[in-house]
C-alpha positions as CSV (number, residue, x, y, z in Angstrom):
1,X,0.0,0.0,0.0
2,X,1.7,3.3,-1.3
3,X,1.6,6.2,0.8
4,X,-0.3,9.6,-0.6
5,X,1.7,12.5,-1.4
6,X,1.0,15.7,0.3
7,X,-0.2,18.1,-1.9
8,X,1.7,21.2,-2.7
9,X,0.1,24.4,-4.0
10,X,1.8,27.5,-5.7
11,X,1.8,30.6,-3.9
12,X,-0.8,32.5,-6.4
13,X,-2.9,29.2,-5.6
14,X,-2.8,30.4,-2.0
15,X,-2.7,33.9,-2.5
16,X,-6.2,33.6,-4.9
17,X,-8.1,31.5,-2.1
18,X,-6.8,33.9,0.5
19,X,-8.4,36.3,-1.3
20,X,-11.5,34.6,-2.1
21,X,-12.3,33.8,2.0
22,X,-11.8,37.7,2.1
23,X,-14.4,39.0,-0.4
24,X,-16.7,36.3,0.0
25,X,-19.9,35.9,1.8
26,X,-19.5,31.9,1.9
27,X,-18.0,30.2,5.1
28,X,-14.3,29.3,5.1
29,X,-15.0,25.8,5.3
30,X,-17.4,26.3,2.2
31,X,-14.6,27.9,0.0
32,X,-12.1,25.2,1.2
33,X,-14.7,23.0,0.4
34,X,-15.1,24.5,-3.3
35,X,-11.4,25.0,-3.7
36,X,-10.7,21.0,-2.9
37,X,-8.8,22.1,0.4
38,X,-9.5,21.3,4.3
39,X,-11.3,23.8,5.9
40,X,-8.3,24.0,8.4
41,X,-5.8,24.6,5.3
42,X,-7.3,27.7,4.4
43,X,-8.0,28.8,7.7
44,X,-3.8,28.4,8.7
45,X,-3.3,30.7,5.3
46,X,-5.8,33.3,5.8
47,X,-4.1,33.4,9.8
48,X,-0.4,33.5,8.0
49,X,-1.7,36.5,6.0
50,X,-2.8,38.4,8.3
51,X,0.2,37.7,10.7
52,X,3.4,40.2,10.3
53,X,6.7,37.6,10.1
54,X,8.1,37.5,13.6
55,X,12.2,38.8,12.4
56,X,9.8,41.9,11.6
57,X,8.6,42.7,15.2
58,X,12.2,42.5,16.9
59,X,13.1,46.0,17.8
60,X,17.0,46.4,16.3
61,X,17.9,45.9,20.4
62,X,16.0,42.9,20.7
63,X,17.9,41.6,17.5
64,X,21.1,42.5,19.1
65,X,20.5,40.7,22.2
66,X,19.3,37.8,20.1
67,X,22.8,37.3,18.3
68,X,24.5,37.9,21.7
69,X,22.8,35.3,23.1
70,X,23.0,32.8,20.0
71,X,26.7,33.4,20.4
72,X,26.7,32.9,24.0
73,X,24.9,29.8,23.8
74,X,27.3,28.3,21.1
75,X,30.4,29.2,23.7
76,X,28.6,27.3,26.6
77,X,27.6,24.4,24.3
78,X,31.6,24.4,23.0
79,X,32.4,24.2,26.7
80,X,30.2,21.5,27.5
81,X,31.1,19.8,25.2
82,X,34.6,19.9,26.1
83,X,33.9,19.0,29.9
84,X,32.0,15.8,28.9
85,X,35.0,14.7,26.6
86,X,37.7,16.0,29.3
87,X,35.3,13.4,31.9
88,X,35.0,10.7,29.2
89,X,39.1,10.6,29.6
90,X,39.4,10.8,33.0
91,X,37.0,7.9,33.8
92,X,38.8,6.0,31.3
93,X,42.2,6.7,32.9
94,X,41.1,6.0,36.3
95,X,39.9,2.6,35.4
């Protein structure tokens, strides 16, 4: 038995049934219906739409915290790393 493919639609697909839950009176779930989609598909591209992408709504200090702290946390993960090797070692010396 063969597994389905997920379908994958083109963005001026999305963009024209975005649109069309916008202008119409029909329910979402009748337009998803129409369109061949789930009613929750639509819904999760009408929500994306509507949404401003989340790197916009960092103020240019929260941005620079966020790179200070990615950089941090690649240090500390370095040094853990390290440790558990440097313990690794010793347990094997010790043995």
């Amino acid at each position: 038995m063969g597994r389905s493919r997920r379908r994958q639609f083109t963005p001026e697909f999305k963009a024209e049934a975005v649109r069309m839950a916008g202008q119409s009176a029909d329910s979402l779930a009748k337009i998803a219906r129409d369109l061949g989609l789930s009613g929750s598909t639509l819904r999760k591209w009408v929500i994306k739409t509507e949404r401003p992408p989340a790197a916009d709504t960092l103020s240019e200090s929260e941005r620079t915290e966020l790179l200070r702290l990615r950089r941090e946390n690649r240090q500390l993960q370095m040094e853990r790393d390290i440790l558990k090797k440097a313990t690794a070692f010793f347990a094997r010396q010790s043995e």
